[in-house]
N, C-alpha and C positions, 0 to 999 in steps of 0.2 A: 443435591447436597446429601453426601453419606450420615449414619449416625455420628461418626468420628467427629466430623465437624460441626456438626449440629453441638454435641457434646463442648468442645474447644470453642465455638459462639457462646455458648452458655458461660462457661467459665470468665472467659474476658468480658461478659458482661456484668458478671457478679462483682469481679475483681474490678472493673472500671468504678461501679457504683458505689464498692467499698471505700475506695479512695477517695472519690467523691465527696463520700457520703461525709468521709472520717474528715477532712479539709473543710466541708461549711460547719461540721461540728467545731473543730478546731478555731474558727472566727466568725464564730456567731455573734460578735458584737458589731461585726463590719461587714454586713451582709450587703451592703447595697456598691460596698469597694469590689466584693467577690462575685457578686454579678455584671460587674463591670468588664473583669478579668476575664470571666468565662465568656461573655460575647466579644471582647476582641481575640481570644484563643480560638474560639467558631468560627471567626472571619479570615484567620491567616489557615486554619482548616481547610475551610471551604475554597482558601483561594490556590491552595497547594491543588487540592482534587480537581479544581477548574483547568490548571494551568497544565497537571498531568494528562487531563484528558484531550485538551487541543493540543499538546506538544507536536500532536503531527501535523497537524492543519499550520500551526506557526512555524514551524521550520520546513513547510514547504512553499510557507509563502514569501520566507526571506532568501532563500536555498537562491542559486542562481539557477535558472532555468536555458532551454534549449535557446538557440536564437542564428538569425539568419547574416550572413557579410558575404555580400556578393552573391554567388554560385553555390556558397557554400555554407552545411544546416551544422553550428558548431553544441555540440554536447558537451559539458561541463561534470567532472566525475563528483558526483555523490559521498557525502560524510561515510556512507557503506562500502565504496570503492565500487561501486556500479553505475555504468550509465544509463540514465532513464530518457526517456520521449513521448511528448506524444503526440500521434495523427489521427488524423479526421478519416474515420473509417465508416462508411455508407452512412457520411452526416452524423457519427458519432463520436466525440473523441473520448479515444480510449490510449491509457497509460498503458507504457512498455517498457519493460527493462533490458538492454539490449545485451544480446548472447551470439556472440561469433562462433559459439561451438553447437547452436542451436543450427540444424541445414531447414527447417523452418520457420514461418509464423505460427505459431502456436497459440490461440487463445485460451481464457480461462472459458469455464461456464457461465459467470455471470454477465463477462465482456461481449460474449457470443448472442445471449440471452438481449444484452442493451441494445446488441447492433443489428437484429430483427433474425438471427436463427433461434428454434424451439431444442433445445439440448437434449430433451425426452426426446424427442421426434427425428434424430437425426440418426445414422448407422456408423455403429463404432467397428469398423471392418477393419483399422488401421492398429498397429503394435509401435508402442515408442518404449526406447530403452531409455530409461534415465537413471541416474545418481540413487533414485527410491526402488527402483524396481522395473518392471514392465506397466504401461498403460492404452487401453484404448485409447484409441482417435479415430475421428472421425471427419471426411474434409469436407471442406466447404471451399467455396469461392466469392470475394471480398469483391464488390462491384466495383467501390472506387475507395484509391487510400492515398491521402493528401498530408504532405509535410512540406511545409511554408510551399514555395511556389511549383514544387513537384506535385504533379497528380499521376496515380497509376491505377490501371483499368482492370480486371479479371484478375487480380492474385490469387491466388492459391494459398490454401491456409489446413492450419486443421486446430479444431477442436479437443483439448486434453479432454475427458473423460473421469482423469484425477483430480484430488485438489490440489492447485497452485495459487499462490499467493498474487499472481502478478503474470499477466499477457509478455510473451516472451517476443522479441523481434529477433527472428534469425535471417538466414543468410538469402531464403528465397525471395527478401524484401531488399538487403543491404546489399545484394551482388547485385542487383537494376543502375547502384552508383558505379563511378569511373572511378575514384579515388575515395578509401575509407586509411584516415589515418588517428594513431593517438599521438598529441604532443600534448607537453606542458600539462597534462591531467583533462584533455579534450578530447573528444572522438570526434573526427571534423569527418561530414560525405560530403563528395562533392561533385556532380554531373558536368 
């Protein structure tokens, strides 16, 4: 925290308190009405900050997710207009957001890290051009990566070296399928 802010903390604290302050002056004969007030004002506080803070845990858990019909693994597009997945990668499942303009799998470092590679410990001998700029990579190879009843054995991957928000599935995992198609707001594979 800069001074600046520290400064502008100060200030809104002052000016909170003043108001406050000025308000129980203002009804001091009804002191036990205006503590009333102020813990049900704390509780619809507390429940905004509650509710801000799992927004994503609850609209991920109402979101419709991936799911399997037949042959075929159908993805459902995303309030962000993106489709996500995810597979069981050496017993770990890790989220992905999928990118047809990606020619590979790309992990993040922390997803790499979950699924038993050391990111210090690995060699970024690889150059990826993206949207930010240039990044190391670094490849690896994925023992097993399972999505509903497909399993696939030695993929090849690499490691960003950058920060990414989100493990990317490109096309050296989605071209193993016979048919990738979008309808109706789905990404359907299907072997």
């Amino acid at each position: 925290m800069n001074t600046d802010q520290i400064i502008q903390l100060a200030y809104l604290g002052l000016l909170g308190a003043a108001i406050v302050g000025s308000y129980i002056f203002a009804n001091k004969s009804n002191l036990g009405k205006v503590a009333q007030q102020a813990a049900i004002w704390g509780m619809i506080f507390v429940g905004v900050i509650a509710a801000a803070g799992l927004w994503g845990d609850i609209s991920r858990d109402i979101a419709p997710r991936q799911s399997i019909a037949g042959s075929e693994i159908v993805l459902p597009r995303a309030n962000d207009g993106h489709y996500y997945v995810t597979l069981d990668v050496n017993g770990t499942d890790v989220d992905f957001v999928v990118d047809t303009g990606a020619s590979q799998v790309v992990l993040t470092q922390d997803d790499a890290r979950r699924i038993g590679f050391a990111p210090d410990d690995l060699r970024y001998l690889g150059i990826a051009r993206t949207a930010n700029g240039q990044v190391r990579t670094a490849a690896v190879k994925l023992d097993q990566v399972t999505l509903g009843p497909y399993t696939d054995t030695g993929l090849r991957a690499t490691v960003n070296e950058g920060q990414m928000d989100m493990s990317l599935l490109g096309m050296t995992y989605l071209g193993l399928y016979d048919s990738i198609s979008i309808t109706d707001g789905k990404f359907i594979l299907s072997r």
